[in-house]
C-alpha positions as CSV (number, residue, x, y, z in Angstrom):
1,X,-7.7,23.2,-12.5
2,X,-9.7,24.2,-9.3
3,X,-10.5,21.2,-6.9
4,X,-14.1,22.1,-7.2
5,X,-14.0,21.2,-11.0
6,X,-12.5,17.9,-10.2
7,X,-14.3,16.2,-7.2
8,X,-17.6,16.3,-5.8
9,X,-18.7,15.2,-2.4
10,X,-22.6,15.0,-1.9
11,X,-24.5,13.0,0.0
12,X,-27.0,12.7,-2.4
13,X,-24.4,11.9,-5.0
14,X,-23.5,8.2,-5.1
15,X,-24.0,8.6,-1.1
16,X,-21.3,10.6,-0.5
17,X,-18.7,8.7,-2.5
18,X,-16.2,11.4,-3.8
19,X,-16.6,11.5,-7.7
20,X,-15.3,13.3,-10.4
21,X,-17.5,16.7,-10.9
22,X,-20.2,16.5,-13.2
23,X,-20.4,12.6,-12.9
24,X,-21.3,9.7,-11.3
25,X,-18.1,8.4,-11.7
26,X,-16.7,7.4,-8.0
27,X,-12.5,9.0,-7.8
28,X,-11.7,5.7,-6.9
29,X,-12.5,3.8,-10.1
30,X,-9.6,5.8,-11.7
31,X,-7.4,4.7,-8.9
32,X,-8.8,1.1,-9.4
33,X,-8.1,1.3,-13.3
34,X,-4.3,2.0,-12.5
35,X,-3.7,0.0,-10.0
36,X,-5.3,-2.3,-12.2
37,X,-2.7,-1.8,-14.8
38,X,-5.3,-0.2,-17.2
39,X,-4.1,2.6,-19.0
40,X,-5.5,6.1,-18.3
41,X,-7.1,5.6,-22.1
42,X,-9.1,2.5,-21.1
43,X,-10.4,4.4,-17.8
44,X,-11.5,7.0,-20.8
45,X,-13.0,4.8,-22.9
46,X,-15.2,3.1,-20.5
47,X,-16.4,6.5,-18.1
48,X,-16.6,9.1,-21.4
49,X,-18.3,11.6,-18.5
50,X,-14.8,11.9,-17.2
51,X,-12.5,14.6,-19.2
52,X,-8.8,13.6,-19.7
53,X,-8.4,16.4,-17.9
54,X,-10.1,16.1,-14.9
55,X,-8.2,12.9,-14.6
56,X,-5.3,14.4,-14.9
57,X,-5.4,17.0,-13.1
58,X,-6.8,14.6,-10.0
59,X,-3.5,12.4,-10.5
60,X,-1.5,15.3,-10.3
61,X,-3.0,16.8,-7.2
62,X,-3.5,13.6,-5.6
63,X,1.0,13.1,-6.4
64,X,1.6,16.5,-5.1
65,X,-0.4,15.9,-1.8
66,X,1.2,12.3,-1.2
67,X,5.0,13.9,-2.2
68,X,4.5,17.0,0.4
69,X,2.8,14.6,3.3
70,X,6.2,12.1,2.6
71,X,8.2,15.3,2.9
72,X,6.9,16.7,5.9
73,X,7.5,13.2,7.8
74,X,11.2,13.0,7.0
């Protein structure tokens, strides 16, 4: 899934607060939810704007970017 069909950043969006694309939803709600211990289900349930798989796919990118940015410091 293209980045663009995941996040949005627009000023006149939630001023600017990165969401998921066709939301409101702020990126860092999902982020909240897990570190929460919610389940990815529960972040779902309560933002039904947000597709399981642009939540998914926003994980997956976010692990990727995290894993190459530890790997290019060792």
């Amino acid at each position: 899934m293209k980045t663009s069909a995941i996040i949005v950043i627009d000023p006149e969006l939630m001023s600017g607060t990165p969401c998921f694309a066709g939301t409101r939803v702020p990126m860092r709600n999902l982020l909240d939810y897990i570190e929460g211990g919610d389940t990815l289900d529960e972040f779902l349930a309560q933002f039904p704007t947000v597709s399981r798989a642009q939540a998914v796919a926003f994980l997956e990118q976010s692990s990727e970017r995290l894993l190459a940015s530890a790997g290019a410091t060792t």
